[in-house]
C-alpha positions in Angstrom: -84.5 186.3 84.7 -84.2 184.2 81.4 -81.6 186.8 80.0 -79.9 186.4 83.5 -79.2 182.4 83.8 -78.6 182.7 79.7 -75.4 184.8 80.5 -74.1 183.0 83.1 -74.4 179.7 81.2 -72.7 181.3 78.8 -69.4 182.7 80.5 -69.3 179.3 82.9 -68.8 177.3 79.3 -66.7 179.4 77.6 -64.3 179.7 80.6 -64.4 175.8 81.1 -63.6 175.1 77.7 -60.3 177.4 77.8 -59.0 177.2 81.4 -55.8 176.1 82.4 -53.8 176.1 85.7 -52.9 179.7 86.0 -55.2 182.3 87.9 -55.3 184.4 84.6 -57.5 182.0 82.6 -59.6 180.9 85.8 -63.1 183.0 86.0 -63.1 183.9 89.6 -66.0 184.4 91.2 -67.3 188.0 93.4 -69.7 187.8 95.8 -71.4 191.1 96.9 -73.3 192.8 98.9 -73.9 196.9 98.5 -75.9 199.2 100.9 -77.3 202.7 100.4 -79.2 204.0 103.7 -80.8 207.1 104.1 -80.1 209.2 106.7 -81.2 212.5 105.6 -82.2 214.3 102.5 -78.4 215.5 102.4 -76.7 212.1 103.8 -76.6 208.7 103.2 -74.4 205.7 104.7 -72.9 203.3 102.3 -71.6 200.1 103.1 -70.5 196.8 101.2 -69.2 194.0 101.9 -67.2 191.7 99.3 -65.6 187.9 99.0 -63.6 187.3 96.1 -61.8 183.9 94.8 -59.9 183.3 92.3 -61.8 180.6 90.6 -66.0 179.7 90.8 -65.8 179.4 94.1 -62.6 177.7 95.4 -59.0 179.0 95.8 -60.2 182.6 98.0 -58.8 185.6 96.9 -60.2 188.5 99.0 -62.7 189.9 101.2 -63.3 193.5 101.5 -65.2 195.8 103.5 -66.5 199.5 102.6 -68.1 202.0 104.8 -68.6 205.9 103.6 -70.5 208.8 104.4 -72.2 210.3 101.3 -72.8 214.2 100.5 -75.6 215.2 98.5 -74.3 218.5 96.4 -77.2 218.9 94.2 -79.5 216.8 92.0 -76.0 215.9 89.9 -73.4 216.0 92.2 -72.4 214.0 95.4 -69.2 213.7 97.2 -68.7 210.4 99.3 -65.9 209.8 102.3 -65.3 206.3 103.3 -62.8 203.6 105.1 -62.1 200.1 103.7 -59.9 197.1 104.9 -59.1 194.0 103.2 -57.6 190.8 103.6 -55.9 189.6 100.3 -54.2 186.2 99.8 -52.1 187.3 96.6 -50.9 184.0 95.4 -52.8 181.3 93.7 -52.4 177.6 94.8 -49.6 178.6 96.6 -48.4 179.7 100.5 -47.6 183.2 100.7 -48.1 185.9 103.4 -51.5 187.6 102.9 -51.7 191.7 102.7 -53.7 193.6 105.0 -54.7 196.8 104.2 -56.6 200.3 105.6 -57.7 202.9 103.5 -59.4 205.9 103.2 -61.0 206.8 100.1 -62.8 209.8 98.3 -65.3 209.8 95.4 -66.8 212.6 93.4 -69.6 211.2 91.6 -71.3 213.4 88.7 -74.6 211.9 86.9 -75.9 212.4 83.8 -78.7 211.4 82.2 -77.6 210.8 78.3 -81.6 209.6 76.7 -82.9 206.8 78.3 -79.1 205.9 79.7 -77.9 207.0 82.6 -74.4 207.7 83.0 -72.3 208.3 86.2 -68.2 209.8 86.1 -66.7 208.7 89.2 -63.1 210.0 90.5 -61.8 208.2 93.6 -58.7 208.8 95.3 -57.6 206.2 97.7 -55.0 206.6 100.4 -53.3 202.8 101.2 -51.6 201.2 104.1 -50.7 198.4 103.1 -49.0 195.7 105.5 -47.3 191.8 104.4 -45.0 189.8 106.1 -43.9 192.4 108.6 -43.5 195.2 106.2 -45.5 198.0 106.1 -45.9 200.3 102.7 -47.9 203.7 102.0 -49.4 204.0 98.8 -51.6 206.0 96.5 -53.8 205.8 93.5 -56.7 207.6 91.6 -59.2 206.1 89.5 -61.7 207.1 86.9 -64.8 205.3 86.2 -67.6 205.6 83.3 -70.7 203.8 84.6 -73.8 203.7 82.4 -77.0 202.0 82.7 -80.5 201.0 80.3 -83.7 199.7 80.9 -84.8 196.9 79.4 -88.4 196.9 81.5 -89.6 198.1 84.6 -87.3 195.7 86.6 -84.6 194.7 84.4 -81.8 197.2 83.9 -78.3 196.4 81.8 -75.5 198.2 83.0 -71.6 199.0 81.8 -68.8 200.5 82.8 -64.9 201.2 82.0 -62.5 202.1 84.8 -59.1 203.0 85.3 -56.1 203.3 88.2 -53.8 205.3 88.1 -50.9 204.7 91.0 -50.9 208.5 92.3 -47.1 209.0 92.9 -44.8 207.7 89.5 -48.2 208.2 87.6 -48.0 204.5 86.3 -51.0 202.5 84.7 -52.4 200.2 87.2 -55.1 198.8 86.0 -58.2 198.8 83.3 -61.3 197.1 84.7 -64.4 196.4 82.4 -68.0 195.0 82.6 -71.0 194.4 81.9 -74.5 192.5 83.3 -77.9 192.9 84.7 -79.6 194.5 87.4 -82.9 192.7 88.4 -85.1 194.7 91.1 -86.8 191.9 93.2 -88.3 194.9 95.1 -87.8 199.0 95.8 -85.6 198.1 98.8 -83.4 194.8 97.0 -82.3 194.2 93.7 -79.8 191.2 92.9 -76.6 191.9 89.9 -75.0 189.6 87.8 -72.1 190.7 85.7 -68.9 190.2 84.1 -65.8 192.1 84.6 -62.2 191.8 82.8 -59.6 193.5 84.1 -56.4 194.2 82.8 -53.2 194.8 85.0 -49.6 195.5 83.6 -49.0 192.4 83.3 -51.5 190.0 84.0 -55.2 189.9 83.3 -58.4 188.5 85.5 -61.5 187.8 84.6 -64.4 187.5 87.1 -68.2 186.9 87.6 -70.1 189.4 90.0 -72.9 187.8 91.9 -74.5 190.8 94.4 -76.6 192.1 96.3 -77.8 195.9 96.8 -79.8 197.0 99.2 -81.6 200.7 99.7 -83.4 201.8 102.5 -84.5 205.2 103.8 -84.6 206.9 107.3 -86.4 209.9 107.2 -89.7 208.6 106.2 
């Protein structure tokens, strides 16, 4: 876990030395939690749960919850339907209406196995209903993700990824989101993540740290 507490001491000082008062040059802070459960040798449930703020962890941002019915295809392939909703305060030190917001989403993930990395293509459509003071909006938006993923021992795996969105209808860049970090398996049910993640919006930029949680457990045994 040396590698782990190295990073983070690492991001936390850079970040202090730079920040000002504008959400852009804050590192926010996700907290994470990600399940995979087993229900057959075809289906699994996933579910996650997420709280996001803006800064360390002060000045909340977001919490989001995920649940989706996966498909097994084949030995590459899996297909996964799912439901999220959200609660989003979008301003930063200020008092605005927060945005609620159902969706259903879609991935198709395809895995790969590239040497010792392994590499996942994801393609997720989303379907938005988005609601803010009073008014009510339908939106939609495809993303692509590269996610890969090395072993640096039996328990300790780096990981990477690069993903875009796409806003479905006028085709318009929405954002760019990029990481990297560690995966540490505590045990073959629970491993704990810590990562960082810059993201790039049309405007604006974010960066955040990822502090999670994933959990896998199987009913069929």
């Amino acid at each position: 876990m040396k590698y782990t507490f190295l990073i983070l001491s690492l991001i936390l000082l850079s970040h202090k030395i730079q920040a000002q008062n504008f959400a852009e040059n804050q590192l926010g802070t996700w907290y994470m939690y990600n399940g995979s459960h087993k229900l057959s040798e075809k289906f699994t449930l996933k579910t996650s749960f997420h709280v996001r703020y803006y800064e360390f962890i002060t000045e909340y941002q977001q919490e989001i919850y995920r649940l989706g019915l996966n498909y097994k295809i084949n030995t590459k392939m899996d297909f996964t339907f799912g439901s999220v909703y959200s609660i989003t305060d979008k301003s930063y030190k200020a008092n605005l209406p927060d945005l609620y917001e159902y969706r259903f989403y879609q991935d198709l993930n395809i895995n790969n196995n590239w040497g010792n990395f392994k590499a996942k293509h994801r393609v997720r459509l989303a379907q938005r209903f988005r609601r803010q003071n009073f008014t009510n909006k339908t939106t939609h938006r495809i993303r692509y993700g590269l996610f890969l993923k090395y072993p640096i021992s039996t328990k300790l795996t780096t990981y990477g990824f690069n993903e875009i969105f796409i806003k479905f209808a006028t085709k318009n860049f929405g954002q760019n989101r990029t990481g990297f970090g560690l995966l540490q398996e505590i045990s073959k049910q629970l491993k704990v993540k810590l990562g960082y993640m810059f993201t790039q919006f049309s405007s604006t930029k974010s960066h955040r740290l990822q502090l999670g949680v994933i959990l896998k457990t199987n009913h069929i045994k």
